[in-house]
N, C-alpha and C positions, 0 to 999 in steps of 0.2 A: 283434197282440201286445198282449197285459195292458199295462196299467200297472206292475204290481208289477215283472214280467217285465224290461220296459225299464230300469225306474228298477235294477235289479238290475243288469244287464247294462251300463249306461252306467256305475254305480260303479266297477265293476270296468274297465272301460277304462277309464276316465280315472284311476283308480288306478296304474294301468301306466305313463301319460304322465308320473307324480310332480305331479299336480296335488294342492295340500293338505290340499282339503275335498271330496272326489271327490262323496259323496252326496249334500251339499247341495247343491251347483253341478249337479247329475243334475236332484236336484226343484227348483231356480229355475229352469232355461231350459224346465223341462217344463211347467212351471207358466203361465212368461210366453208360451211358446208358444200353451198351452190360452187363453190372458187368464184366468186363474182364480189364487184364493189356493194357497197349499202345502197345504191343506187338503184340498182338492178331489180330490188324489192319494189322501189317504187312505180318504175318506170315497167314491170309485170305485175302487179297487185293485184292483179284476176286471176294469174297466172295459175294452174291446177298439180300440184306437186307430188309424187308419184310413191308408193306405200313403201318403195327400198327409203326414199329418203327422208320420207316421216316417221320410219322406224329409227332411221340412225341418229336425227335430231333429236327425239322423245329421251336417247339414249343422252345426248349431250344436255340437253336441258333438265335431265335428271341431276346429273352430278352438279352442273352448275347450282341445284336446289340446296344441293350441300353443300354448298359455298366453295366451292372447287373454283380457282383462279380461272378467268377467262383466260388467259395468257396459256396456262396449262394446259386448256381445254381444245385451243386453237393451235397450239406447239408454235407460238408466232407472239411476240412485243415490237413495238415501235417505240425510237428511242433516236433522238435527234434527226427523225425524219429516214431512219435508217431502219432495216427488217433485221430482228437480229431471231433467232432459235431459242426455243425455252423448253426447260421442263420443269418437273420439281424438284430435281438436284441443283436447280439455280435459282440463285434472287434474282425474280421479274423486276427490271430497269422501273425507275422513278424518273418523273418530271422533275426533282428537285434533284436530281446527278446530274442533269444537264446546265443545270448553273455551273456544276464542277469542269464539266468540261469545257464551258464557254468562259469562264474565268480563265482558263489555263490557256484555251486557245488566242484569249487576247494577251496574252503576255508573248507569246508565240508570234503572234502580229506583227511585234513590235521591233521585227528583225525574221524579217518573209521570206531571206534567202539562207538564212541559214539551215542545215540541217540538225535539228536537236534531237535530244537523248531523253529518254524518260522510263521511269518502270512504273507501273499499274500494279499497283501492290492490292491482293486479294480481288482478279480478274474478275472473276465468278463467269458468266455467260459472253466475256469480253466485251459487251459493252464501248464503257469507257476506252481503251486502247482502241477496236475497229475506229469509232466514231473519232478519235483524236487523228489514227492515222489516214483515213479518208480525207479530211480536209485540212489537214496541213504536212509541212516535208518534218515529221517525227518518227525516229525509227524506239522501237518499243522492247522493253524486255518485262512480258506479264507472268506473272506470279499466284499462284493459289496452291492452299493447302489441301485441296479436293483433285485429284486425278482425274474425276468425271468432270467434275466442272471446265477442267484446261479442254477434256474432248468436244465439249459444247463452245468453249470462244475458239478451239482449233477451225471448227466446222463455220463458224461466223465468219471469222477473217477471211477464208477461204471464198466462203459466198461471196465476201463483200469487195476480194481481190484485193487483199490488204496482206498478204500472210507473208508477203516478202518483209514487209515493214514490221514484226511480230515477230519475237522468239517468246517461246514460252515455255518454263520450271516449276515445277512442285515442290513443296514445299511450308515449311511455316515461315511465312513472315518473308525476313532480309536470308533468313539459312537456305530458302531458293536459289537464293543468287551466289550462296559461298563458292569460291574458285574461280568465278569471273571476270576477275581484277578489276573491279567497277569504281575501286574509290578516285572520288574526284574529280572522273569521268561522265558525270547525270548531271544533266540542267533540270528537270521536273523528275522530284516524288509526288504519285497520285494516289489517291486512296479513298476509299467510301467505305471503311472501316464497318464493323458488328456497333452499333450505340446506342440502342436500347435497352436499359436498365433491366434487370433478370425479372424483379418485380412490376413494370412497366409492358413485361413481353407479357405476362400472362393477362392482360389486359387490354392487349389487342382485338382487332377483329379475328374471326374464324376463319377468313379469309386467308390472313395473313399464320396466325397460332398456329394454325393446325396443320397447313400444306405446305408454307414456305420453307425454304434451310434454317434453321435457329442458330446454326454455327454462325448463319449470315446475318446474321441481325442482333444477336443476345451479347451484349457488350458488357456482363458481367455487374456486378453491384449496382453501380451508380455507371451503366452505361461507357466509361473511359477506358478500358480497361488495355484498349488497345495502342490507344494517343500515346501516352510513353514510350511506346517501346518503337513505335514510328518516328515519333519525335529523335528519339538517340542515335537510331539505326541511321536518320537521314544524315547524319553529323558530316561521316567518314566516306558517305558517296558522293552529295552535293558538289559541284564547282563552287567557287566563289561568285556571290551571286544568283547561284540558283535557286529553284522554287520546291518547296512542299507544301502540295498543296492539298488539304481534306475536307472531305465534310462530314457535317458535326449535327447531331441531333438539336432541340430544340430546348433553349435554356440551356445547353451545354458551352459556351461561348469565353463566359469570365474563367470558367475552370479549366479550359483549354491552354488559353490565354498565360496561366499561372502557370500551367506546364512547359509552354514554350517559353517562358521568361527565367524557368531555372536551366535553361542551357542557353550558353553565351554565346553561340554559334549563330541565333539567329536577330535580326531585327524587330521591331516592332511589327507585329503580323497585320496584315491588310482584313479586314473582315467583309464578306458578300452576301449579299442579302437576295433569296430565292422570289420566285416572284410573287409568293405568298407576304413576302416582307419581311421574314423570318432567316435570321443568322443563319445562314447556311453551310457557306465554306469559309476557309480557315486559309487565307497564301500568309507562306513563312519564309522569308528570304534571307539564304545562308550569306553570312557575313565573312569569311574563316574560312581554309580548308584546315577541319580536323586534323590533329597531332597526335 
């Protein structure tokens, strides 16, 4: 079979399964199959492809029917221009963390020689810390409550030659970090915290409900559930000065906001809007070192 032929023919099946972007999801797994750019489809689209690896696609665009994450499918996410490792022990990177981290990176900016300090509280696929430490001088202490999870940002950092700048702990929460003598010590807390309402989660796609981590996303009643105890935790590690920085579900913003204003420790929060135009992240500048 052509290439044209398939990539035609896979549209339209996975069009029928109500998959969203039927075509491109055709030429990504076609693509990562071939190990070639999306290019490559076009520039062979005569091209005759061979029954080992229309056997193996038919496999991939099966699962993909069942709304199985490309990302999963691929063991591959793009995320600030950076390759990071996936599976379904990890939440697949969002365009809308990357405001997180470009928030954070411009405050970083603003003092280019210094080397800063920061923890990545709940890593997941390391993400956020590779891509922090790749383009600027931050040395990293990342965090998660998943064991598997730290094995997938171990293996990222590493790929990405960042693992000098990376230590990594398990754990819940700030209890990762107990014994590390950190108070005081941290110019950035970062965090892309669970903020989807438990009610909210099952109203997701299938994409998302059925394959993702729910640890990593289900942020309990009304979504917050986590912002507190980040909020408090940030008190006693912060310099004076430094930043905690989160993001924050959609409409979750004023209730945030209330939370950082019952602890004196910090300022009036800076609020940043994703490029959807939607409140996204949350910077909180500690005023105080904790007593």
């Amino acid at each position: 079979m052509k290439i044209k032929e398939l990539v035609h023919r896979t549209t339209d099946y996975l069009a029928k399964h109500n998959i969203p972007s039927p075509r491109l999801d055709a030429e990504v797994l076609l693509s990562h199959l071939l190990n070639k750019e999306r290019i490559f489809l076009y520039l062979n689209w005569d091209s005759i492809l061979n029954t080992h690896t229309l056997d193996v696609f038919r496999k991939l665009v099966l699962e993909r029917s069942k709304h199985v994450p490309i990302a999963y499918l691929t063991g591959h996410k793009e995320f600030m221009s950076i390759d990071f490792e996936v599976n379904e022990k990890v939440l697949i990177p969002r365009p809308e963390t990357e405001t997180l981290v470009e928030a954070t990176l411009k405050k970083v900016a603003l003092q280019p020689n210094k080397e800063w300090i920061a923890i990545d509280m709940g890593t997941g696929c390391g993400n956020i810390a590779v891509a922090l430490a790749k383009n600027r001088n931050v040395r990293i202490y990342a965090s998660d409550i998943s064991e598997y999870a730290l094995s997938i940002s171990r293996k990222n950092a590493k790929k990405n030659k960042v693992e000098k700048s990376i230590k990594f702990f398990c754990g819940d929460l700030y209890e990762a970090l107990n014994g590390l003598n950190l108070d005081g010590k941290i110019d950035f807390i970062i965090s892309n915290p669970p903020y989807i309402s438990s009610a909210d989660f099952n109203k997701l796609p299938i994409d998302i409900k059925q394959y993702e981590p729910r640890i990593a996303l289900d942020g309990g009643v009304n979504g917050i559930d986590f912002y507190p105890k980040l909020i408090k935790g940030a008190e006693g590690l912060l310099k004076p000065n430094g930043f905690l920085v989160m993001e924050i579900g959609y409409g979750q913003v004023e209730e945030i906001k209330k939370l950082v204003s019952l602890c004196r420790s910090f300022f009036k929060p800076e609020i940043v809007l994703d490029y959807g135009g939607i409140e996204r992240v949350i910077i909180c500048t500690h005023s105080v070192i904790h007593k």
